[in-house]
Each structure stands twice: as C-alpha cells, then as structure tokens.
N, C-alpha and C positions, 0 to 999 in steps of 0.2 A: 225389440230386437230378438227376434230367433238362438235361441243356441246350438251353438255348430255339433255341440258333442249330443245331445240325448234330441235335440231339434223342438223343445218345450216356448214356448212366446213369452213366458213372464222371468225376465230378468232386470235385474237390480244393477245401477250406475255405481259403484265404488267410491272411482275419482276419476277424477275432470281435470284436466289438463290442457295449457292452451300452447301450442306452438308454434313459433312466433314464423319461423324460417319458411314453411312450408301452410302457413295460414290455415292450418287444422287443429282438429278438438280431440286428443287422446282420448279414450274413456277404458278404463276397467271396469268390467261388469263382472257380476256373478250372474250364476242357473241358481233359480229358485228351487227346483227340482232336484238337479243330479251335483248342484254346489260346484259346479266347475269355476273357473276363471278364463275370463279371456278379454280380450283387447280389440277396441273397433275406433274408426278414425273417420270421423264428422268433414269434409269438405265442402268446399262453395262451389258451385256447378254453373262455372259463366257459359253461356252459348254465345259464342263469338257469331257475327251476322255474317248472311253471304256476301258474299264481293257481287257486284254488277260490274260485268266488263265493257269495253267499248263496245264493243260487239252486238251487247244486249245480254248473251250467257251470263247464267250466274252460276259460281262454284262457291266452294264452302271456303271458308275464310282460312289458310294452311300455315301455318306457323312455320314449320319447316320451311317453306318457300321462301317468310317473309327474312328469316335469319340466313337462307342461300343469297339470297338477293342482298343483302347487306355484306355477307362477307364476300360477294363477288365483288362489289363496289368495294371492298375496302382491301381486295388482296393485293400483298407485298406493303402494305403499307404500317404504319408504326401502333396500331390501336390492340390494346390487351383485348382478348376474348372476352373478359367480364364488361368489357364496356358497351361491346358486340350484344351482349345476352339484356345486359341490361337497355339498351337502346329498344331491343327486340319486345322488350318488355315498357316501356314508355308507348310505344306504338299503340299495342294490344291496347294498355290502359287507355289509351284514346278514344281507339276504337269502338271500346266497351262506355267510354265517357258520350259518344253520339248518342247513344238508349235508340239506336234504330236497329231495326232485323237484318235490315240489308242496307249497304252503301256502296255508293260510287267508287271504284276502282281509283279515280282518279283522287278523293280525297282523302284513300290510304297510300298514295306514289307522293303527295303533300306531305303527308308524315312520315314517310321515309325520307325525303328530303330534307325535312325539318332536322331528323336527329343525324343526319350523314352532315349537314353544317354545323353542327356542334362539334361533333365526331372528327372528321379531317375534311378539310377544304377541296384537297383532291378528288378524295372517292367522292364526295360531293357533285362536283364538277365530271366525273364518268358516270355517274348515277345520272342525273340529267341529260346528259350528252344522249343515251338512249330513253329515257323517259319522255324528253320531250321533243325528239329526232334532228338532234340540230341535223342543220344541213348546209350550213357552210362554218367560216371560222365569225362572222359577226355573229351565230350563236353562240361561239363561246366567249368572246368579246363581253356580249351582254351579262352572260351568265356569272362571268368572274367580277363583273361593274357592281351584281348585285350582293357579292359576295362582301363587298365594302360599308 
C-alpha cells in the first residue's frame, strides 16, 4: 500500500479490524519512511452478471432498478423500507449464489417474485400482473390459487 502523504510503497499494517456491518477490513497502517498514520478499508468486489433480456440485449445487472421495481410493486402498501432493502438484498445474494456471468432476465423476475410473496401478497399479485402480462381476470384467478 502506497502512502498518501510522502507516496513511499513500504508500509506497516498496525491493526486489523473486521466489521461486521459493511463486510470490510479496517486496517491502520504506518509510512515506514515519513511515520505517518492512516487508515484503508479491504472490501469484497462482487461483479454482479449481466442480465440477458427477452429481447436478446444484455445490460448490466442495476440495483437501483431492482429496488425501483420492488418498491413500485409495493407502493402504498404496509412493508417497512428495511424489509424492502433487505429483500433487495436476498435477490443480489441469489444472483451472485448462480456463479454465472450472465443470466436470464427471466430468472431474476422469479426472484423478485419469490420475495414479493413473502413480502405482501398484493404487490405480489401487481408484480406478476405485469411480469407475466395477464390478460384477462383467469390470470389473476390463477395467480392468487397459487398464492395458497
């Protein structure tokens, strides 16, 4: 590691620190040289795979999308925002649980489903509604049957 203040390569790890919240490695270093101190932070560098859409297009896997899309399906409805973030984050883990570069669009709208039916039955049931186009009311017949 580089030091920021005199820019010398040989510096010394102090302490080590794990935390827990944000899944990173505090470290205090010193400069071998100029004896400064300073603080650098060790993370895990997941590359989330692209999406393959219907279409064929691929885009890069967007988080912000997948947590818009969730709270669209769940607006006015009674679920705390932490449950929101953490749903959002069940997904990801999924996603990252395939070990593929790219996946089927289709088999991350499965796990949006999956945790919109934990989550409330309703936004559930709107989430589907356009995910899988009903087009009349025995789609949503069906969909609330599977709901049981």
């Amino acid at each position: 590691m580089r030091c920021p203040f005199c820019k010398a390569e040989d510096t010394q790890v102090i302490d080590s620190r794990v935390n827990d919240q944000t899944n990173s490695i505090r470290r205090r270093r010193k400069c071998s040289k100029c004896e400064k101190r300073f603080t650098t932070y060790e993370q895990i560098e997941l590359t989330l795979p692209q999406i393959i859409k219907q279409d064929g297009k691929r885009e890069e896997f967007n988080r912000e999308k997948l947590l818009h899309s969730l709270t669209r399906a769940l607006h006015k409805r009674p679920v705390p925002i932490e449950f929101i973030d953490q749903a959002v984050e069940n997904i990801i883990n999924k996603v990252l649980a395939f070990g593929e570069r790219e996946i089927n669009s289709r088999d991350l709208g499965e796990a949006v489903m999956h945790e919109l039916k934990k989550l409330d039955k309703v936004a559930y049931i709107r989430f589907a509604s356009v995910y899988r186009s009903f087009s009349d009311v025995e789609d949503f017949n069906n969909a609330i049957k599977d709901l049981d």
